[in-house]
N, C-alpha and C positions, 0 to 999 in steps of 0.2 A: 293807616293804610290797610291793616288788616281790616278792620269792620266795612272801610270802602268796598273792598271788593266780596266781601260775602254779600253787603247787600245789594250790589250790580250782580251779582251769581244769583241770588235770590230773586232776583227780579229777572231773569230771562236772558245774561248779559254772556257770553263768552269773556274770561277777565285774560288778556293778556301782557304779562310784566317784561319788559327790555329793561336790560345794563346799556348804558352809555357809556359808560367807565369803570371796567374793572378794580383800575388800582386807587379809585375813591368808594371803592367799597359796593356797588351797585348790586355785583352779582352775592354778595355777602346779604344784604339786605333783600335780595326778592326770598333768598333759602329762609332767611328769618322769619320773614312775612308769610310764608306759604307753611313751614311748622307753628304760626302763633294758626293757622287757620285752620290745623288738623288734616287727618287724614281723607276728613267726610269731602271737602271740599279740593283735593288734590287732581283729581279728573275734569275739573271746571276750570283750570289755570292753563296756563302755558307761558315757556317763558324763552323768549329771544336774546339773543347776542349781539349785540354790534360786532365786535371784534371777528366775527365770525361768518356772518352772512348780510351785507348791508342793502342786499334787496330784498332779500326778506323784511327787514325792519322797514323799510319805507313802504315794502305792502302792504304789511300790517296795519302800519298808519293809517293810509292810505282808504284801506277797507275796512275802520273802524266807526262806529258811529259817534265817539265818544274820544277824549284822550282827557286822563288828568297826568298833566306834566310835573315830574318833577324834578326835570333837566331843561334846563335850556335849550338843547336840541331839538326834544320831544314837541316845546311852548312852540316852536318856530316851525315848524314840521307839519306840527299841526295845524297852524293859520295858513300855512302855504298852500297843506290841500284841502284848506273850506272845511274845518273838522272845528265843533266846537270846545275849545280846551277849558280844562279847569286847571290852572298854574297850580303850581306846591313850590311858592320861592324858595329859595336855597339860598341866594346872593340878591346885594342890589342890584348887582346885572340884571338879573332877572326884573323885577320891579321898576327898574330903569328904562327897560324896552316896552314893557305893557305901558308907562307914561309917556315914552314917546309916540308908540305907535295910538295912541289911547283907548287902551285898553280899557272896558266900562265892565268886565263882569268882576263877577264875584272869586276871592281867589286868597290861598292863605299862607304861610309860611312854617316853618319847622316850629317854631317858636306858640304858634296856634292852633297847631295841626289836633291836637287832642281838642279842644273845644270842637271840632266842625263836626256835626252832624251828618251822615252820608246823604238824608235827605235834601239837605243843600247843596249837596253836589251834582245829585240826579237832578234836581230842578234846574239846576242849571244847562243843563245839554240843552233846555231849549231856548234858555235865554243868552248865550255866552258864545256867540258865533264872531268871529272877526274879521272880515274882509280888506286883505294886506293886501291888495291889488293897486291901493294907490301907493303903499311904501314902494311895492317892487320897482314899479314903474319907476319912481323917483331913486329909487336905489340903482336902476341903470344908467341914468345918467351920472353917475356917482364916480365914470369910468370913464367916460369920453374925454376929459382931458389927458387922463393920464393912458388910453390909448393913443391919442394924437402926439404924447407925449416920446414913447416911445417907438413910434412911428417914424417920427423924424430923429428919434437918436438913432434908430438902427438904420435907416439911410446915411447919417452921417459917419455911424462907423464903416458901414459897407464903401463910403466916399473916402475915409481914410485910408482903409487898407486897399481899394484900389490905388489911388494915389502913389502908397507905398510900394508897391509893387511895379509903376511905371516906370 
């Protein structure tokens, strides 16, 4: 993660790092990564909170050209707003979603992260886009029963405790 981001800093990139999760270690890990990177590069970083400020973190997203995920938040975050991500699995969750949703780019895990070259990750900003617009879609009907559901259960409790009451 450290060579990632010197050479997205090297190339022009503003690099900035979010914790998702504090007590799995996150914000431990970006302090790690930002001392393996030196002091030279300390001015090129920046680093967000979830815990702290969650519209910052979504603008960030939002306004970035680039995301490499390596949370499941950040993966999903970032198809949602048309951002091309480079996953860093962590779980088969993660790997799970990119095969359902079919995921075609390029993408690695903990287990292979030292092999990956930074230049195949920059290459990939232009090849690794994913437009989730037809999951969402189908994701909202996902809720129609169990709105209709609870529709009529709470008419029906509303019908009982009036009842009760006459």
């Amino acid at each position: 993660m450290k060579e990632l981001a010197i050479y997205f800093i090297e190339k022009g990139y503003a690099v900035h790092f979010m914790s998702f999760c504090e007590h799995e270690g996150d914000q431990l890990a970006i302090e790690e990564i930002q001392s393996l990177m030196g002091p030279s590069y300390e001015d090129a970083t920046q680093v967000h909170l979830y815990k702290t400020n969650i519209e910052e973190v979504l603008a960030v997203l939002a306004h970035s050209s680039f995301i490499v995920a390596s949370r499941f938040h950040a993966m999903i975050l970032g198809w949602v707003f048309g951002k091309p991500v480079f996953p860093v699995a962590y779980s088969k969750k993660m790997i799970n979603v990119m095969e359902d949703a079919q995921f075609k780019g390029l993408y690695t895990d903990f287990t292979t992260l030292e092999q990956l070259q930074p230049a195949q990750v920059f290459e990939s900003m232009t090849t690794h886009y994913m437009d989730v617009t037809p999951q969402a879609k189908h994701a909202e009907r996902h809720f129609e029963h169990l709105d209709t559901y609870l529709s009529l259960f709470e008419r029906r409790i509303r019908y009982e405790s009036q009842a009760e009451h006459s």
